[in-house]
C-alpha positions in Angstrom: 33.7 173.3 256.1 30.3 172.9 257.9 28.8 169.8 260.1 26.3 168.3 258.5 22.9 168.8 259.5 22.6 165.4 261.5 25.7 166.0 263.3 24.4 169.7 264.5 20.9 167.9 265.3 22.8 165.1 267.5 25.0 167.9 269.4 22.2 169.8 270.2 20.7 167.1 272.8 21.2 168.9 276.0 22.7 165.9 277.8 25.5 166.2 274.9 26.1 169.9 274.9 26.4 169.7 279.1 28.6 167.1 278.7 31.3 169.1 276.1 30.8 172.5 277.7 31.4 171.0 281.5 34.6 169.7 281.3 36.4 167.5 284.4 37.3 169.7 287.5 40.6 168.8 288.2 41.4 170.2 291.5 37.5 170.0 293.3 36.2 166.4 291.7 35.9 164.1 293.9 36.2 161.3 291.8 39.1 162.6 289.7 41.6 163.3 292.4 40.6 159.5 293.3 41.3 158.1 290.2 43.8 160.1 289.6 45.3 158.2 293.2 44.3 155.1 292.5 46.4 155.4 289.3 49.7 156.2 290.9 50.0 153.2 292.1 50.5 151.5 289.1 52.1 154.4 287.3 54.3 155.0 290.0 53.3 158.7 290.6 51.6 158.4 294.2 54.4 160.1 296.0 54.5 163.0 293.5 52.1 165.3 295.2 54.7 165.2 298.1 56.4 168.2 299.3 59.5 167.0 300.7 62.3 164.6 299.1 63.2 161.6 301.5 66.0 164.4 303.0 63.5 166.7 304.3 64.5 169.3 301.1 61.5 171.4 299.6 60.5 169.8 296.3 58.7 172.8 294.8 60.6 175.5 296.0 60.1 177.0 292.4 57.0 177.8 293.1 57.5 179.0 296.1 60.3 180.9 296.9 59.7 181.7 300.3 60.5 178.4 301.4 64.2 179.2 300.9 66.5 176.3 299.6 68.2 173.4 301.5 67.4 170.5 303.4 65.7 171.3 307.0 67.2 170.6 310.3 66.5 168.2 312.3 64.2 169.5 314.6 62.1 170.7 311.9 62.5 167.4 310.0 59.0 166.7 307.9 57.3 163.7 308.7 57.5 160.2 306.6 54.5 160.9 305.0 55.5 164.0 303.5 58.5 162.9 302.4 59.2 161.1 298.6 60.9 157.7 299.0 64.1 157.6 297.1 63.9 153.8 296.5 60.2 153.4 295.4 58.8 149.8 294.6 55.7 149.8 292.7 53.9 146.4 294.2 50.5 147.6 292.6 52.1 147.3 289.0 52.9 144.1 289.6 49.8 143.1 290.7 48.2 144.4 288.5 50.4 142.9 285.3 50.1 139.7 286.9 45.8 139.5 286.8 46.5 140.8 283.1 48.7 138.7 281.8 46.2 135.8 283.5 44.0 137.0 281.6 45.4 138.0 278.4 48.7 136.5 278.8 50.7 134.3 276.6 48.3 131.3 274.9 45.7 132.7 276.9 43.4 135.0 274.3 39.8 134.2 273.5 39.5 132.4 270.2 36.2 132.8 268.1 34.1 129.9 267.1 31.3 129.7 264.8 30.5 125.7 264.3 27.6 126.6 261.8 29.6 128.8 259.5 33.2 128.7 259.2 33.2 131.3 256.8 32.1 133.6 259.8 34.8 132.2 262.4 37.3 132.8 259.8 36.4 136.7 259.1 36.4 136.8 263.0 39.7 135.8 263.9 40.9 137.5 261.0 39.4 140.7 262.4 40.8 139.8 265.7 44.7 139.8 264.3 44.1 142.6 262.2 42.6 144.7 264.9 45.5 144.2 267.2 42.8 143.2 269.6 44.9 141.4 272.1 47.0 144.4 272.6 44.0 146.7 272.8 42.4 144.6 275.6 45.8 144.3 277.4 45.5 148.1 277.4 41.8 148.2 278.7 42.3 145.5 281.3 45.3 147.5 282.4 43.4 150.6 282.8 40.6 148.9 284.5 42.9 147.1 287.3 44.5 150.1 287.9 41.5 152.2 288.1 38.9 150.4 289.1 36.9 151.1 286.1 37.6 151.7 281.9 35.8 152.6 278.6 36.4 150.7 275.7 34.6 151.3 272.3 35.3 150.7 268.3 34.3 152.6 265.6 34.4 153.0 261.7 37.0 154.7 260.0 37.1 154.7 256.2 35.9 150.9 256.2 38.8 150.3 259.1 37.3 148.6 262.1 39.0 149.8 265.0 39.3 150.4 268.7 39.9 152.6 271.7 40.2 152.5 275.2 40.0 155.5 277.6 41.0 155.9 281.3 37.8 156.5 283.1 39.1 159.5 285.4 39.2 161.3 281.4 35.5 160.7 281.1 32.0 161.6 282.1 29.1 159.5 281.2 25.3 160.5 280.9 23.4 157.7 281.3 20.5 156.1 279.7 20.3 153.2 282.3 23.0 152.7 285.1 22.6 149.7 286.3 22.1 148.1 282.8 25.0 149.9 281.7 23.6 151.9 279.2 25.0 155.1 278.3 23.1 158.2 276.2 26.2 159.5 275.5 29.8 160.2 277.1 33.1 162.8 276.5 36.6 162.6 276.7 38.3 165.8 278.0 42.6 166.0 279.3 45.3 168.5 278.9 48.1 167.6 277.2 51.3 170.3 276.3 52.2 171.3 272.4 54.5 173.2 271.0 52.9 176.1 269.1 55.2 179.0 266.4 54.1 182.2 267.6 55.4 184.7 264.5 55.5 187.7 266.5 57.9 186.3 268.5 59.6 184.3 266.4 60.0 181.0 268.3 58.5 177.9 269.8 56.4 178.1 272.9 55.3 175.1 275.1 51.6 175.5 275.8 48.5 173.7 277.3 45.4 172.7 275.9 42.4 170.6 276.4 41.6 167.9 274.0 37.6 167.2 273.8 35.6 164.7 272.7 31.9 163.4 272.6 30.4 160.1 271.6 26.7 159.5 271.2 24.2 157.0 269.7 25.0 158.6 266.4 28.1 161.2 266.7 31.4 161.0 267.5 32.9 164.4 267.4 36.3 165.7 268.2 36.6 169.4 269.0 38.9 171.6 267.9 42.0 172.5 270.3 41.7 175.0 273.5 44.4 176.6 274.7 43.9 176.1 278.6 45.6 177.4 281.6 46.3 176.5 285.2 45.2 178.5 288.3 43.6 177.6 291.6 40.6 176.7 289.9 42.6 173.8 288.0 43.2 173.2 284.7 40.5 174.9 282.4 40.2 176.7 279.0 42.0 180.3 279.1 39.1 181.7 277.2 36.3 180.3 279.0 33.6 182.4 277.4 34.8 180.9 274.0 32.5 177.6 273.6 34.3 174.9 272.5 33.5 174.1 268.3 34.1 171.0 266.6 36.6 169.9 264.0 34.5 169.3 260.9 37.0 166.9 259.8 36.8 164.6 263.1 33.2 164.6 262.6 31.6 161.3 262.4 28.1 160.4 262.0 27.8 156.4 262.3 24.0 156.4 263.6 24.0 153.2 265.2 21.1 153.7 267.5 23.6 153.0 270.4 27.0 154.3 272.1 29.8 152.0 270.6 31.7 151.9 273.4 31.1 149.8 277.1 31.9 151.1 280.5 33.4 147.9 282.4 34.0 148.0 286.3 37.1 145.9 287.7 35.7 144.4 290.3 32.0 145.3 290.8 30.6 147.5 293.3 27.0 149.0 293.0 27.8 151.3 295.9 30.3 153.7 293.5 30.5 154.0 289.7 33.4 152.8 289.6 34.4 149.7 290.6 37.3 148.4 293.0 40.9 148.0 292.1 43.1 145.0 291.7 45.1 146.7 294.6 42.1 147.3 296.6 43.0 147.7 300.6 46.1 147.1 300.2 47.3 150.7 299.6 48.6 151.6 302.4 50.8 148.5 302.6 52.4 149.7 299.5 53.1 152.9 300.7 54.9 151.9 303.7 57.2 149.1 301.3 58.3 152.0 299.7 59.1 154.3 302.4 60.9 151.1 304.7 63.2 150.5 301.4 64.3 154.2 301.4 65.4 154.3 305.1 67.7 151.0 304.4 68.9 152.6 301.6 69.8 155.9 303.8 71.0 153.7 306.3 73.8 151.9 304.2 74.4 155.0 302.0 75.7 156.7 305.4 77.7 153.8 306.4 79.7 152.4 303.2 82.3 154.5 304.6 83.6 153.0 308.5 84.1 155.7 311.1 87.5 156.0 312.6 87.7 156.6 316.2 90.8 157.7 318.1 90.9 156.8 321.4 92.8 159.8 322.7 92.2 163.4 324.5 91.6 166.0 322.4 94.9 167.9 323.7 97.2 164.6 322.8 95.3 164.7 319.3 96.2 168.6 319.2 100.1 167.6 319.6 99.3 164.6 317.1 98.3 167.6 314.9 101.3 169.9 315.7 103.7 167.6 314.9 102.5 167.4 311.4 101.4 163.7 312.1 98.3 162.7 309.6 95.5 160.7 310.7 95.9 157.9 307.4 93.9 154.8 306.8 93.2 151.9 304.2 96.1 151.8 301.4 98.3 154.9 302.2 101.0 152.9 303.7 100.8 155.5 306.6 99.9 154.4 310.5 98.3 156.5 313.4 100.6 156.5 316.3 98.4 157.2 319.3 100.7 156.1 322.3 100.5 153.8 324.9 97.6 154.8 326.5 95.9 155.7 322.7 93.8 153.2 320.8 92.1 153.1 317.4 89.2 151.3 315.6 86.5 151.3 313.2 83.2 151.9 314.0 81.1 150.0 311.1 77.3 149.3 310.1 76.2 145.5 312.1 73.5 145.3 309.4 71.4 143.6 312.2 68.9 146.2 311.9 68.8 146.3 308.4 68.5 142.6 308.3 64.9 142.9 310.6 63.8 145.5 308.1 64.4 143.6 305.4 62.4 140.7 307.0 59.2 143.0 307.9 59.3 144.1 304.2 59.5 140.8 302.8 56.2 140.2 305.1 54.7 143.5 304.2 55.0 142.5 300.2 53.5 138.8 301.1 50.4 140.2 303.3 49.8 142.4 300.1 50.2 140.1 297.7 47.8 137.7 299.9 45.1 140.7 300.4 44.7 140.4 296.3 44.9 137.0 296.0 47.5 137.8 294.0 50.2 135.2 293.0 53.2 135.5 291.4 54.6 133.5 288.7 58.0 131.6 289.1 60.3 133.1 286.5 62.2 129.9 286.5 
């Protein structure tokens, strides 16, 4: 099956072929890496790319062998901000569910009204339900907070109206006009894992490849599968000599004379193309909630248990020893004789410090709830 002439016409733009054969650098772009941070606040995937677990053990020591196995001592201990917190709390998803559901919240959804034809308001809000629209802008507005930035565009499919929205660190733009935010054209391009039968073999294998996509004035195109690969270059397309080709079946030609999508900043900045965060400066913040919560959490994981002490020299605790005597607590029935001069106690967690901690975090979450002028609802 062949593209039709129109499609092969549109494709051949130069801004539209640069744009499907340069796909995202992964590792080296600027811009993704921040996106790709910015994300993990709301996704909860910022400490990820850390290479130690809140004990000081190796994460990744698959991949590097060398690094041996076990946690490291204490001299050698990693620093807190190499280290994964064991008792994350995701703030930024909460603020940024919060300014969404504000805006597209419960009784709170844009209603169309046409006073000089009712016919026309009707066919709108039934296009609104049938759409799903609410849900799709919930999803755009949740991208957008998140990163700073999102594209959201319809399109036609067999007489089906519907829509789309795509996280911005996914896409590249050519532009028409910037600051009137009009786009020539823009692409999709991600990874994402499949399981493929290989016949020789005679099993399923797990593989990579790169999804691709490009929308114009008057194509939108889907491109056939790549298988891809991951080295130090990043993620990119194992045959890179191989030009990507389209899928004549995901090859639409709705010549509307303009991109059907919008590229919408969070919070407007003209100083970046992308646009701030609902999170914005208060990252940092976040970081340290998380990490504060995960030393309580060691802290009263190491003390559930109280420590005995025996007040006693190490050669009476010897005899205690040699005369079979057993050193019982709690419920045994048993008792620790330790003589006249001896003594015995618990030594147990005060919970003062804890108690501090617990106060500064409870400030920590407030200053970074008051840096968004963000507020959150009563549940009650």
């Amino acid at each position: 099956m062949k593209l039709k002439p129109e499609i092969q016409k549109a494709l051949s733009d130069p801004k539209v072929s640069n744009l499907v054969l340069r796909p995202i650098d992964y590792r080296n772009d600027g811009r993704f890496g921040l996106l790709s941070k910015r994300g993990g606040y709301y996704r909860g995937t910022i400490f990820d790319s850390r290479p130690f677990d809140w004990n000081g053990e190796f994460k990744f020591k698959s991949h590097f062998p060398m690094m041996g196995s076990g946690a490291m001592s204490l001299q050698d201990s990693p620093p807190i901000s190499q280290r994964t917190p064991n008792s994350p709390y995701h703030p930024g998803r909460v603020i940024v569910n919060r300014f969404v559901e504000m805006l597209f919240g419960e009784k709170r959804f844009p209603k169309v009204e046409v006073p000089t034809s009712p016919t026309t308001e009707l066919y709108l809000n039934r296009l609104v339900r049938v759409t799903q629209l609410k849900s799709h802008m919930i999803e755009a507005a949740t991208l957008g907070g998140s990163m700073g930035s999102v594209i959201t565009m319809f399109k036609v499919v067999d007489t089906q109206f519907r829509l789309e929205s795509f996280s911005s660190k996914w896409c590249k733009i050519e532009w028409d006009d910037y600051h009137s935010a009009e786009m020539h054209a823009f692409s999709v391009c991600y990874a994402y894992d499949d399981h493929v039968y290989e016949p020789q073999e005679k099993k399923w294998a797990l593989k990579t490849f790169l999804y691709r996509r490009v929308v114009t004035k008057e194509v939108d195109v889907t491109y056939l599968p790549q298988e891809a690969v991951a080295d130090s270059k990043g993620i990119r397309a194992k045959n890179e000599n191989e030009a990507p080709q389209p899928d004549p079946e995901q090859a639409f030609y709705h010549n509307f004379g303009f991109v059907p999508g919008v590229f919408v900043q969070n919070v407007p900045r003209h100083d970046e193309i992308d646009g701030d965060t609902c999170y914005e400066g208060a990252e940092t913040l976040i970081e340290r909630i998380s990490e504060n919560l995960s030393a309580i959490h060691s802290a009263l994981q190491g003390n559930l248990d109280p420590t005995l002490v025996l007040k006693m020299t190490p050669e009476d605790y010897k005899k205690l020893q040699g005369m079979g005597g057993v050193v019982a607590t709690g419920s045994s029935g048993a008792a620790v004789v330790v003589g006249d001069k001896g003594d015995a106690k618990y030594i147990e967690i005060t919970c003062e410090g804890i108690k501090v901690a617990l106060e500064v975090i409870a400030l920590m979450k407030a200053c970074a709830l008051e840096l968004c002028d963000c507020v959150i609802a009563d549940p009650h």
